[in-house]
C-alpha positions as CSV (number, residue, x, y, z in Angstrom):
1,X,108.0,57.5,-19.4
2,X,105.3,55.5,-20.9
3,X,101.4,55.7,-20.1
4,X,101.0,51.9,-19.3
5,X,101.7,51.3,-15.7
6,X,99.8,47.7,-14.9
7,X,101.2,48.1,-11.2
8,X,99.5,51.4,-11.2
9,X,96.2,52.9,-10.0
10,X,94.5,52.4,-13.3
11,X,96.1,48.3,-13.6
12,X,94.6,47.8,-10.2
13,X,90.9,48.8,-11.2
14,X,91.3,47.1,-13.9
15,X,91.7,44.1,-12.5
16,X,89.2,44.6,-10.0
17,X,86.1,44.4,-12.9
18,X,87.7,41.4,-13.8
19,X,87.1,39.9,-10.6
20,X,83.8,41.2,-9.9
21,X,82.7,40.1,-13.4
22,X,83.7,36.9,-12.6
23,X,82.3,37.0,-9.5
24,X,78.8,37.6,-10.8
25,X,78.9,35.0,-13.6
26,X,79.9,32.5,-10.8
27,X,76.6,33.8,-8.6
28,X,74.5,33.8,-11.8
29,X,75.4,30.4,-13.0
30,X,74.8,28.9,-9.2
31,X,71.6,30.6,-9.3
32,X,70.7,29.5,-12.9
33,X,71.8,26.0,-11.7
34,X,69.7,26.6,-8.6
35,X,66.4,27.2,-10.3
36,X,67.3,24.1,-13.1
37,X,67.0,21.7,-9.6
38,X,64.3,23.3,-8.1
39,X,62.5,23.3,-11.8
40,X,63.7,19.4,-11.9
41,X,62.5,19.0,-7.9
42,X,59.2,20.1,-9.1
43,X,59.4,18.6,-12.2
44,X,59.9,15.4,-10.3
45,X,57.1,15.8,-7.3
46,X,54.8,16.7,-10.1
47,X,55.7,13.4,-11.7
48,X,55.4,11.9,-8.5
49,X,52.2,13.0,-7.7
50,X,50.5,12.6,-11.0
51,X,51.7,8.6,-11.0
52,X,50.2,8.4,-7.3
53,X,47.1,10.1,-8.8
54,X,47.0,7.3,-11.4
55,X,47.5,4.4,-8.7
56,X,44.9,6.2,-6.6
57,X,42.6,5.8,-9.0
58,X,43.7,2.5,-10.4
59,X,42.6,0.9,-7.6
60,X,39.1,1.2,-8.0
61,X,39.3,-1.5,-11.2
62,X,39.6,-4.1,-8.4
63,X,35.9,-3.7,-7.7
64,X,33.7,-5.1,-6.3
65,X,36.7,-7.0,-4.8
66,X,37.4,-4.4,-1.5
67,X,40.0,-6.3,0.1
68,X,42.1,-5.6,-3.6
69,X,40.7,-1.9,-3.1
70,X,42.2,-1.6,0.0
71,X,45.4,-3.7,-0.4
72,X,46.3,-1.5,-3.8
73,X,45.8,1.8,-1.7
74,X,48.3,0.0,0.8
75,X,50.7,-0.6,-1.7
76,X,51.1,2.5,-3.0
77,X,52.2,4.1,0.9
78,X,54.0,1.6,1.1
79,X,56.1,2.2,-2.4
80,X,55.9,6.2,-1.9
81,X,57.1,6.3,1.8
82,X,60.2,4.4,3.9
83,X,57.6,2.7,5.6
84,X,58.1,-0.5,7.8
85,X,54.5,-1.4,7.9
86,X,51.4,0.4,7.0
87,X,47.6,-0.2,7.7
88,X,44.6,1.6,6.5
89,X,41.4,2.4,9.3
90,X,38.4,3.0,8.3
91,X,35.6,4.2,10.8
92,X,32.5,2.5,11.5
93,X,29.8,4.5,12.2
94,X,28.1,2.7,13.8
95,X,30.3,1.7,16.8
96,X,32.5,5.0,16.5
97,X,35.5,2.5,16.2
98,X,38.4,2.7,13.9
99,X,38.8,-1.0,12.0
100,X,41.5,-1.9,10.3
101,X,40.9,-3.2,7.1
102,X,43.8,-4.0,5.3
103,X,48.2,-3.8,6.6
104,X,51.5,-4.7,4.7
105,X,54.5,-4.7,5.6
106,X,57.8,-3.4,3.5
107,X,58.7,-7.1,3.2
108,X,55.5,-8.6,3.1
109,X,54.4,-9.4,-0.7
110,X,50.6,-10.2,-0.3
111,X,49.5,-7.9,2.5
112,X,46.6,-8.8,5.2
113,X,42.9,-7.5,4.5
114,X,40.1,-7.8,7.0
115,X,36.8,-8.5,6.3
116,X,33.8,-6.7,7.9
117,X,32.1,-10.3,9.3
118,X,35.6,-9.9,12.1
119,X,37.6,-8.1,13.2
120,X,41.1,-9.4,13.5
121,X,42.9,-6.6,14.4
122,X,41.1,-4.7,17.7
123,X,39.3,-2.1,16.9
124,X,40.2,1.8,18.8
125,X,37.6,3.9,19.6
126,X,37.9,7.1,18.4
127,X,39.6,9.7,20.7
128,X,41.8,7.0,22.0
129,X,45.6,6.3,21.4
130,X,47.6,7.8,18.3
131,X,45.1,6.7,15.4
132,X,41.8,7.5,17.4
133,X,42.9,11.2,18.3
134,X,44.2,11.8,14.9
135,X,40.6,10.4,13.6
136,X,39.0,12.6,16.4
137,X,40.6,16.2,15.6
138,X,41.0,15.4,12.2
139,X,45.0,16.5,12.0
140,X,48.2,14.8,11.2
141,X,50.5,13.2,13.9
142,X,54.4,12.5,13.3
143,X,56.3,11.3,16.0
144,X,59.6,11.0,15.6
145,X,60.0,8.9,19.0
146,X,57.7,7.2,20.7
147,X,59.1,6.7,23.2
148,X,58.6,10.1,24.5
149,X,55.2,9.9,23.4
150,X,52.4,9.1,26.5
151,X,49.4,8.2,24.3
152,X,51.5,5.8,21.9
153,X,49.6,2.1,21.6
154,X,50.9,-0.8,19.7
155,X,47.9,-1.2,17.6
156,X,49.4,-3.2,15.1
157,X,51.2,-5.8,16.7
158,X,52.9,-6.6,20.2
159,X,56.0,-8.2,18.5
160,X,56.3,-5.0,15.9
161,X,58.8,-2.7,17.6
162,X,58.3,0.7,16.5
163,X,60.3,4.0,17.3
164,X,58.6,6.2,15.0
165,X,55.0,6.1,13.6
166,X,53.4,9.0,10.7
167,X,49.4,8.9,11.1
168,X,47.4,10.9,8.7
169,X,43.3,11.2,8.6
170,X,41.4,9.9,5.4
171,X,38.6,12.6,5.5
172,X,35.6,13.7,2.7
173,X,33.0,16.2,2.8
174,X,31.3,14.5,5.8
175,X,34.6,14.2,8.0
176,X,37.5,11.9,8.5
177,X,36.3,8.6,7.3
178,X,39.7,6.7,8.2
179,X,43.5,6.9,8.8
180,X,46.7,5.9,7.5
181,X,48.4,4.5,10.5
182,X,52.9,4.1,9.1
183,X,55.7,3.0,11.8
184,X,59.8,2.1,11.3
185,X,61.8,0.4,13.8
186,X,64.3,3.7,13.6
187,X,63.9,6.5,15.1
188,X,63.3,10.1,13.1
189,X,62.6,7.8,10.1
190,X,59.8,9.9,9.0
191,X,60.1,14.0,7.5
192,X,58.3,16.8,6.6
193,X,58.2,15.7,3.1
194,X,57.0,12.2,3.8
195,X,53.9,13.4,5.6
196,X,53.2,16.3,3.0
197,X,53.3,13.0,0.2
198,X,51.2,11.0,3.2
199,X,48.8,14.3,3.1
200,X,47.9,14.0,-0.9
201,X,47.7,10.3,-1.2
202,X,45.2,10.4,1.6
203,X,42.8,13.0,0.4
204,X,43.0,11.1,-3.4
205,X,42.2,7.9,-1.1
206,X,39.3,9.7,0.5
207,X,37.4,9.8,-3.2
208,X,38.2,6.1,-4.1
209,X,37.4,4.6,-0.3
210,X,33.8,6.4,-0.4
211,X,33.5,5.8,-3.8
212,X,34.3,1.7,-2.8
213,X,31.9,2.3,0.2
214,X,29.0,3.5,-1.9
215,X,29.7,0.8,-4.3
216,X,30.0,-2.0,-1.1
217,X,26.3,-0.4,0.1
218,X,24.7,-0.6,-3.0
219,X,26.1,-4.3,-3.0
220,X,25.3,-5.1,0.2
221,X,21.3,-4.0,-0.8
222,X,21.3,-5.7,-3.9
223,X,22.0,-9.1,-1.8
224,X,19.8,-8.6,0.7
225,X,16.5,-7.2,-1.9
226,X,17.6,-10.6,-3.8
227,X,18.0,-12.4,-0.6
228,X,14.1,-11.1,0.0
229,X,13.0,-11.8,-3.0
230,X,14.3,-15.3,-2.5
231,X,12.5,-15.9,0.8
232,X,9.2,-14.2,-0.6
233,X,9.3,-16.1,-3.8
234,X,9.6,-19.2,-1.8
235,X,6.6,-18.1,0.8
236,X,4.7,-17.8,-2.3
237,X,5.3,-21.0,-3.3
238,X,4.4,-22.7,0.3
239,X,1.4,-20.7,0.2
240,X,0.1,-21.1,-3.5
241,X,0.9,-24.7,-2.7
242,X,-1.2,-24.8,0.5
243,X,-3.9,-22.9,-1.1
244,X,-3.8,-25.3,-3.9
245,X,-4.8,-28.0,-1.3
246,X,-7.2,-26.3,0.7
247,X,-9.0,-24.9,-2.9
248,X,-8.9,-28.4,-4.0
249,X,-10.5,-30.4,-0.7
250,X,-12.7,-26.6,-0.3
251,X,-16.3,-27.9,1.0
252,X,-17.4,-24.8,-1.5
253,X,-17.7,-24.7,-5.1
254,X,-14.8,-22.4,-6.1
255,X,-14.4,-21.2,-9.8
256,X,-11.9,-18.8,-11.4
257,X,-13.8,-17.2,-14.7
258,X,-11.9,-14.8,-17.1
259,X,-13.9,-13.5,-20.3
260,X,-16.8,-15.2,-19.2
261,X,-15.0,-18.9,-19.5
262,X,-14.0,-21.1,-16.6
263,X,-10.0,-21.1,-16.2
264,X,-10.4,-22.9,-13.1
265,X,-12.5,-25.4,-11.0
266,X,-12.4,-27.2,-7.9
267,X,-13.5,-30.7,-7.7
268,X,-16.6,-29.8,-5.0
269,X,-17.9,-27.3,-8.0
270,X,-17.4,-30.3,-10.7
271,X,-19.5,-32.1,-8.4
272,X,-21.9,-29.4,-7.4
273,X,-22.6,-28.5,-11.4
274,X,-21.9,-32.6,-12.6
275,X,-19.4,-31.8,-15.2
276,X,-15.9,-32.7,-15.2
277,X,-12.6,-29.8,-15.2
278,X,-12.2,-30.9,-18.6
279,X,-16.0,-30.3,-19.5
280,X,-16.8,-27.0,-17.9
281,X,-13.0,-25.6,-19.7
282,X,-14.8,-25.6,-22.4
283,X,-17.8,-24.0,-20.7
284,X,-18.9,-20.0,-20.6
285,X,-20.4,-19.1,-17.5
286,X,-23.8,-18.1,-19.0
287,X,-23.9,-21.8,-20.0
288,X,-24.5,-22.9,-16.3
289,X,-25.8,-19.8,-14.7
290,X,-29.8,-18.5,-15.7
291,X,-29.3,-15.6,-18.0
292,X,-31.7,-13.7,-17.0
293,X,-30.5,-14.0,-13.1
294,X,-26.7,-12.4,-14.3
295,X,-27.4,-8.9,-13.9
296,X,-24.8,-7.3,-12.3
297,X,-22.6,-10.7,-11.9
298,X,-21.4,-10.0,-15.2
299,X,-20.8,-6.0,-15.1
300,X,-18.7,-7.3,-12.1
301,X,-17.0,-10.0,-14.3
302,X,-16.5,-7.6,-17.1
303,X,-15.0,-4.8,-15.2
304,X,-17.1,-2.3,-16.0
305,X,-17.2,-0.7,-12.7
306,X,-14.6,-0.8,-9.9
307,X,-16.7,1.0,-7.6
308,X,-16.5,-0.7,-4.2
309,X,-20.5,-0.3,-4.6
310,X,-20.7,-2.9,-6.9
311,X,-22.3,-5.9,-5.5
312,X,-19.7,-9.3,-4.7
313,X,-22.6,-11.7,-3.6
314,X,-25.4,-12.6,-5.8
315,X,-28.4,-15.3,-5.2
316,X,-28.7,-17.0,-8.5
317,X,-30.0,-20.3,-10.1
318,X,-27.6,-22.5,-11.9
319,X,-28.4,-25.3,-14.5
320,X,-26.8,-29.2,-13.8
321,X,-25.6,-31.1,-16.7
322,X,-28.7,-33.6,-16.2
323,X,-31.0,-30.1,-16.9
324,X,-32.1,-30.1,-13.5
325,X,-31.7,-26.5,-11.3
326,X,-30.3,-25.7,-7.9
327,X,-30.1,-22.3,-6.2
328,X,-26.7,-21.1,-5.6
329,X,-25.2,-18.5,-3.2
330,X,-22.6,-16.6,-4.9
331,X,-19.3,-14.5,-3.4
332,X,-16.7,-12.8,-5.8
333,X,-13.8,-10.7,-5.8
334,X,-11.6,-9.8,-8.9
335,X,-8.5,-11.1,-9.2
336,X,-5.3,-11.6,-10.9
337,X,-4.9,-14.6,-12.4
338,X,-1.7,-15.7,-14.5
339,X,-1.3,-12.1,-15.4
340,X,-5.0,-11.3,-16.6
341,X,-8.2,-9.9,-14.4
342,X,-10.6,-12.4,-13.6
343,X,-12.9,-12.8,-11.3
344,X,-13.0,-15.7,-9.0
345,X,-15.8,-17.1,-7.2
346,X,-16.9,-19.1,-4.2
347,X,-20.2,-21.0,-4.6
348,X,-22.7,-22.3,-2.0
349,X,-25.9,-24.9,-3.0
350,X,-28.8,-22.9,-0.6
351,X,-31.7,-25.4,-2.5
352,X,-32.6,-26.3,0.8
353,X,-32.5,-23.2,2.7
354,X,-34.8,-21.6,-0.2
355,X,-37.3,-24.2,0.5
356,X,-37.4,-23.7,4.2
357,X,-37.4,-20.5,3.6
358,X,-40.6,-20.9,1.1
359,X,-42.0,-23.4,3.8
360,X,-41.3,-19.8,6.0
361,X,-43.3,-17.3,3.8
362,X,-46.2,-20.1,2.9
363,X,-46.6,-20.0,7.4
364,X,-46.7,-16.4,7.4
365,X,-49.0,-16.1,4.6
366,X,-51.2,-18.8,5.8
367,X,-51.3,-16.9,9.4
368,X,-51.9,-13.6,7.9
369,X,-54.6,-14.5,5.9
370,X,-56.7,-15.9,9.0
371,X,-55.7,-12.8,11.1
372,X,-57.0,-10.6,8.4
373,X,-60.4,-12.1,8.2
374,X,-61.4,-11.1,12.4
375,X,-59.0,-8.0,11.9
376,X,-61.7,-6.5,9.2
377,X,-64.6,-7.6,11.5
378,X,-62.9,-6.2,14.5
379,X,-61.9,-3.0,12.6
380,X,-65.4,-2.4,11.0
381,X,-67.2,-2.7,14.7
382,X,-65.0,-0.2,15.9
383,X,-65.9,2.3,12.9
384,X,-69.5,1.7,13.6
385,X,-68.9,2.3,17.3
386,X,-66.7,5.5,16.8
387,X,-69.4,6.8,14.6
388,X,-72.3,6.1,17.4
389,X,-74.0,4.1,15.3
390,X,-74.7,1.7,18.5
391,X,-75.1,4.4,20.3
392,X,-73.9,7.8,22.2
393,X,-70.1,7.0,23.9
394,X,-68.6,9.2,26.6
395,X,-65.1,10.5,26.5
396,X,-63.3,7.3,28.3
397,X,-64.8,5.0,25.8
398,X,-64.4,6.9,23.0
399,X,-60.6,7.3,24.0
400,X,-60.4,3.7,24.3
401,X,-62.1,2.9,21.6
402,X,-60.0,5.3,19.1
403,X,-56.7,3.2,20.7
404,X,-58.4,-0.2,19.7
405,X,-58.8,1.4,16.4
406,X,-55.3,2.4,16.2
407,X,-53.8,-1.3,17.1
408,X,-56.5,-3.2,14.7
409,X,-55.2,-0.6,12.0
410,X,-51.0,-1.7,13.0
411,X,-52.2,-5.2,13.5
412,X,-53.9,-5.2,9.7
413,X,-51.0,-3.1,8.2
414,X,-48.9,-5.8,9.5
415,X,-51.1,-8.9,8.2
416,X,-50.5,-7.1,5.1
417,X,-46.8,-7.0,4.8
418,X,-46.5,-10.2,6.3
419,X,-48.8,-11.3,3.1
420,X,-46.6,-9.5,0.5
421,X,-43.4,-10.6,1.6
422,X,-44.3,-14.2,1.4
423,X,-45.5,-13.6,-2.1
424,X,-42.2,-12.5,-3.1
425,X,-40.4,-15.1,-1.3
426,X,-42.6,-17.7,-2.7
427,X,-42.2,-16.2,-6.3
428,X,-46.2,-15.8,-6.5
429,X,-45.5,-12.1,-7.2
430,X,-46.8,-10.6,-10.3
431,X,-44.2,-8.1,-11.6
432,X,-45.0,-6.4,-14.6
433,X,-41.3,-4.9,-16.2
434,X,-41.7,-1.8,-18.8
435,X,-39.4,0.4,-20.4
436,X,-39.8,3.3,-18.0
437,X,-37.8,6.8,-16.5
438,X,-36.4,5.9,-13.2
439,X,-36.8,9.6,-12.6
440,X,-40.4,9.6,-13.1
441,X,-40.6,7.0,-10.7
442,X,-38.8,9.0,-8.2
443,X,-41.2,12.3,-8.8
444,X,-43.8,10.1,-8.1
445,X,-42.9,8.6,-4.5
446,X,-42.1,12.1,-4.2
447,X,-44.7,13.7,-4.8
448,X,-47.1,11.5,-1.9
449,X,-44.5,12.9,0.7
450,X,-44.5,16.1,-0.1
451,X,-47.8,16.6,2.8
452,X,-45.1,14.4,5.5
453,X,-42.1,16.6,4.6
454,X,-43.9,20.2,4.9
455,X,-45.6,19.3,8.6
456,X,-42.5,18.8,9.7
457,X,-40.4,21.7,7.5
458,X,-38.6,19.1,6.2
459,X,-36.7,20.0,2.6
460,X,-36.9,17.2,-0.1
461,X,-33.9,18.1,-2.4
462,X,-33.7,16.6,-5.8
463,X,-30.3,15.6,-7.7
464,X,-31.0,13.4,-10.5
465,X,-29.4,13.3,-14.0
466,X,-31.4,14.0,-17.2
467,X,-29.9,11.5,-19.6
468,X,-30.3,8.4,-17.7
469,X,-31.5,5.5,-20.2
470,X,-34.7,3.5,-19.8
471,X,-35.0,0.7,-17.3
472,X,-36.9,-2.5,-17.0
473,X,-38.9,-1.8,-13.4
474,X,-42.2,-2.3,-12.0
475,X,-42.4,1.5,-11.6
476,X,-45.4,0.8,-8.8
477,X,-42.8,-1.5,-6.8
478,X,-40.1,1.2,-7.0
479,X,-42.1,4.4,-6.4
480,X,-43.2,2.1,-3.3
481,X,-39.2,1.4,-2.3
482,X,-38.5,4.8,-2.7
483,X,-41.9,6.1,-0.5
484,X,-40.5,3.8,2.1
485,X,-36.8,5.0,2.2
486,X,-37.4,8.7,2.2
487,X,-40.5,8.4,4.3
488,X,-37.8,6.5,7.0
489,X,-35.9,9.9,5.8
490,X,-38.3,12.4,6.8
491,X,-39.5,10.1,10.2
492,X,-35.8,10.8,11.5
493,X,-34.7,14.0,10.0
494,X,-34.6,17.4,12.5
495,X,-37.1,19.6,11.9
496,X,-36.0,21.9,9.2
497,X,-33.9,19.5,8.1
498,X,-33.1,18.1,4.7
499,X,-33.5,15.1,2.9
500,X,-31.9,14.4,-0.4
501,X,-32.7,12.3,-3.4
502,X,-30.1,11.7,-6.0
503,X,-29.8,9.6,-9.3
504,X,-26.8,8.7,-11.4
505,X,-25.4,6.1,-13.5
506,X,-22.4,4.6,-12.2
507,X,-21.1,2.5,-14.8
508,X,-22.2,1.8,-18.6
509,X,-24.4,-0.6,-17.3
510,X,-26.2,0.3,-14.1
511,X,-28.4,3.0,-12.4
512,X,-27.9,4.1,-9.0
513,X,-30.4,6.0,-6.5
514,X,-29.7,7.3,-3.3
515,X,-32.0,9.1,-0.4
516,X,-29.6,11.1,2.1
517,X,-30.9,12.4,6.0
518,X,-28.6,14.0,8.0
519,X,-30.3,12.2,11.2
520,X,-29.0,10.4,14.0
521,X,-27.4,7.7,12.1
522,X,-27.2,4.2,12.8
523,X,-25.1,1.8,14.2
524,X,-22.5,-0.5,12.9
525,X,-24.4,-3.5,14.7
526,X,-27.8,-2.5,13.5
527,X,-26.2,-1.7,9.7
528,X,-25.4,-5.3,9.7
529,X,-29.0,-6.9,9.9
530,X,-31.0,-3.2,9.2
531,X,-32.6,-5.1,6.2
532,X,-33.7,-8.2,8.3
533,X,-37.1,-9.1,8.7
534,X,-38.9,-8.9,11.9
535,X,-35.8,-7.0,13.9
536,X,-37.7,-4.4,15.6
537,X,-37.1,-4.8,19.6
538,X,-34.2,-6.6,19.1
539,X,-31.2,-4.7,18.2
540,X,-32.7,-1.3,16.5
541,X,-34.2,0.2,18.9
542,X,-36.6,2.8,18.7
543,X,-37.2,2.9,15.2
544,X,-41.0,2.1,15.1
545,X,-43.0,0.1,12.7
546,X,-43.6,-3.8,12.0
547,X,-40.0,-4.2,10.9
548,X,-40.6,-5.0,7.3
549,X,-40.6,-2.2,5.4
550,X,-37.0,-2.3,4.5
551,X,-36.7,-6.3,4.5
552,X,-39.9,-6.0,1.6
553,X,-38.1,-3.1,-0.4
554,X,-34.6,-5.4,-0.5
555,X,-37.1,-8.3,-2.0
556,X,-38.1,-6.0,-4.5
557,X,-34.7,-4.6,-5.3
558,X,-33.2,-7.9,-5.9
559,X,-36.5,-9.2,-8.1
560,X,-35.1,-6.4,-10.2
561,X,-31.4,-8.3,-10.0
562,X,-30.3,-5.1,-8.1
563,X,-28.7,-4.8,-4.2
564,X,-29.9,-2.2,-1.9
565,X,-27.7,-0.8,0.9
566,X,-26.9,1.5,3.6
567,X,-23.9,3.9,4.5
568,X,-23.9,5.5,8.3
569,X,-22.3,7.1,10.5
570,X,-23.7,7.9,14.3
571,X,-24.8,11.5,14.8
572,X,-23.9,12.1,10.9
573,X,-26.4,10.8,9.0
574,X,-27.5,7.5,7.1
575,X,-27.8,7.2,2.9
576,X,-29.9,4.3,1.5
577,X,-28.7,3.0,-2.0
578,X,-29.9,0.7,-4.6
579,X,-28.4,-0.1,-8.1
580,X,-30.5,-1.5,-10.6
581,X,-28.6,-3.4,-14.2
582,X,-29.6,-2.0,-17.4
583,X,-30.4,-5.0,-18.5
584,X,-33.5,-6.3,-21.4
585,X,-34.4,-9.8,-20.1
586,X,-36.7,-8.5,-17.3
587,X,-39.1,-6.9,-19.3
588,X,-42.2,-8.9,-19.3
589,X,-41.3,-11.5,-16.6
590,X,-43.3,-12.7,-13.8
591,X,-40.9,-13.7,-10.7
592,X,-41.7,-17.7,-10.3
């Protein structure tokens, strides 16, 4: 018998490794030919979503053209999913309402965009129907029937029949910004796999719709700052043409002056000065005003000092073009002019208020004079009395004589004030200008007080510079404007008080001094005419005195072509100032 059986035990096993190994090659190849679809699925969806990705993006190249932004976002939902129709909601913030902006339809070539000045399509508050929950809760909604669905609402269109409907949120960092709202006429028309594509073409559309928003904003604020700029330019205009006119027809002299030359004139100055515009163009301004009267006028036109301290009305004489002289009233402020400071000014003739108020001082002087004549007769007699000369005097009359003796003195201190302000005023003042150390000046004046200060334990503190240069003063005139302010210091100081003095330059070309109380101030009323003459009883009350003390010290300040005044506050104290010009042309004048 022969070993081969193939109907035998060892045939039959044979030919069951056959089968089995074919068996497995078929599994194997099925699942090799499984993976190569899945690798060519994913192959595919990764192709898929890279070209969505690129039309994503793509659609920003329509800017600043939104309604193209919106319509190409559209498009590609539309090319991506079996859509029917398709719109994109965006919400506004400020009405919590979702607004469609842009729909198209499978058939529809062009596509519908809505601008933001109406809305064409009714806007859903959020919360409400399909599109407003999704936008509330911030999920996905497919309903594959809706006609089993309660909160469906034909937001699109009545005439739109629609079975199914997909609706996805458009969300950023902030939240959901907007929804994709898709329906079909069929029912179950919409899968798994067509919201998962819905899902990453709306979180790409979520960077280029905030991205087109920001870009809308910043539009929207570029047209309305040029929209401003348009309406301010043109106020500008109406008003430079209006002030134009009312410069022109001004019943002041108004001048614009930059480096000292006129850039500007209105006819009334022309008039004022008799020189035409074309004349006084060619003009510098120390050609019509005094030079010696400048002074600070041109520190101020120069720029030297911006300190708010710095005078901006001046009393000056200016020269005609027939060589005669008027006094002028001055009021300046720096300005821009075509791009350049300048400074411009507003000028007032006063010639015949100066002679009125010369006509003023030559009264006073004239009744002064005769006062003073029976005052020294009157005074005298009641020396000779208080000394017994005449005679022994009881108590009474020597009480009432030592009263009369106090009233002629007031009366006579008075005559005499009265008698040296109307020198000044009527320039018959003799003012004799030398080199001299403000500071020396201030030692001085000082130095009488020191008596005052100590009865009542009042402290005279000192704060003055060392290197302050020479000035041109009458040093007896300002060591008597200086005795007067801190005397007025001390008088309403508290005891034990202090009472500072102070001296600095402010600017390359002026000195100021300063005497500080820390009294009971003064009011903004009484501030405004403090350097008045004759005010006493009428609106500072209870400050004592013939009320000329300080009206004589602002004559004297302003002979030196300085300004004198006063900073206070109620309860906090008052600080007297006066700057004085380092100027040369004083030196040696007499005030005529």
């Amino acid at each position: 018998m022969s070993d081969y059986d193939p109907e035998g035990e060892n045939g039959m096993s044979s030919k069951r490794n056959v089968e089995d190994r074919l068996r497995n090659a078929l599994i194997e190849q099925d699942s090799v030919q499984e993976d190569a679809e899945k690798t060519d699925t994913l192959n595919q969806n990764k192709a898929r979503d890279f070209f969505i990705i690129r039309r994503v993006i793509d659609s920003l190249k329509h800017l600043p053209d939104l309604s193209m932004v919106y319509l190409a976002i559209v498009d590609v939902v539309i090319d991506e999913i079996e859509a029917e129709n398709c719109s994109l909601m965006l919400l506004d913030k400020d009405s919590n309402k979702l607004v469609v902006k842009a729909a198209k339809g499978k058939q529809d070539n062009r596509g519908s965009y809505y601008g933001n000045e109406s809305y064409r399509r009714k806007p859903f508050e959020v919360g409400k129907g399909i599109a407003g929950i999704v936008a509330k809760e911030g999920k996905s909604l497919l309903i594959r029937n809706t006609g089993e669905e309660k909160s469906f609402i034909n937001i699109l269109d009545s005439e739109i029949n629609i079975k199914s409907l997909l609706c996805v949120p458009i969300t950023d960092k902030n939240g959901v910004i907007g929804v994709f709202n898709l329906s079909h006429s069929r029912t179950e028309a919409f899968s798994e796999n067509d919201l998962e594509v819905l899902n990453v073409i709306s979180d790409l559309a979520a960077t280029s719709l905030t991205s087109a928003g920001f870009f809308d904003s910043l539009q929207h604020m570029n047209e309305t700052l040029e929209k401003k700029v348009e309406d301010e330019t043109e106020k500008v205009k109406s008003f430079e043409g209006k002030y134009r006119a009312l410069v022109k027809s001004a019943n002041d002299g108004i001048f614009i002056v930059e480096n000292e030359t006129f850039k500007f004139t209105n006819r009334k100055f022309q008039d004022m000065m008799g020189y035409s515009a074309e004349e006084l163009s060619e003009y510098s301004l120390n050609a019509i005003l005094m030079d010696d009267e400048l002074g600070l006028f041109f520190q101020r036109m120069k720029g030297a000092s911006e300190d708010k301290k710095l005078p901006s009305h001046y009393e000056l004489t200016a020269v005609r073009k027939d060589g005669t002289q008027i006094e002028v009233e001055i009021s300046t402020a720096i300005i821009d002019y075509e791009g350049n400071k300048a400074i411009q000014g507003i000028v007032r003739d006063i010639t015949p208020r100066k002679e009125l108020d010369r006509l003023k001082s030559n009264f006073l002087a004239m009744a002064a004079h005769e006062l003073r004549t029976p005052l020294t007769l009157i005074n005298g007699y009641n020396r000779m009395l208080l000394t017994e000369e005449a005679g022994p005097l009881n108590e009474f009359q020597r009480k009432i004589l030592k009263e009369c003796s106090k009233s002629g003195k007031r009366l006579s201190d008075f005559a005499s004030e009265v008698l040296e302000l109307s020198k000044i005023e009527s320039g018959r003042m003799d003012f004799d200008f030398k080199e001299t150390n403000i500071n020396n000046c201030i030692e001085n004046g000082i130095r009488q007080l020191r008596y005052i200060a100590r009865k009542k334990r009042i402290e005279l503190k000192k704060n003055l510079s060392l290197d302050l240069p020479m000035l041109p003063l009458d040093s007896s005139k300002i060591e008597q404007v200086l005795v007067n302010l801190v005397e007025n210091a001390i008088k309403f100081s508290p005891e034990d008080g202090t009472v500072e003095i102070k001296a600095k330059r402010v600017s390359p070309d002026a000195v100021e001094v300063s005497v500080v109380d820390y009294g009971p101030g003064i009011s903004q009323d009484d501030i405004e005419v403090i350097f008045d003459e004759f005010i006493v009883g009428r609106r500072i009350k209870n400050r004592g005195g013939t009320g000329l003390g300080l009206a004589i010290c602002k004559k004297i300040i302003e002979a030196h072509k300085g300004r004198i005044w006063v900073e206070s506050r109620e309860n906090r104290g008052s600080t007297f100032s006066f700057i004085l010009p380092i100027i040369k042309s004083l030196h040696g004048t007499r005030i005529n």
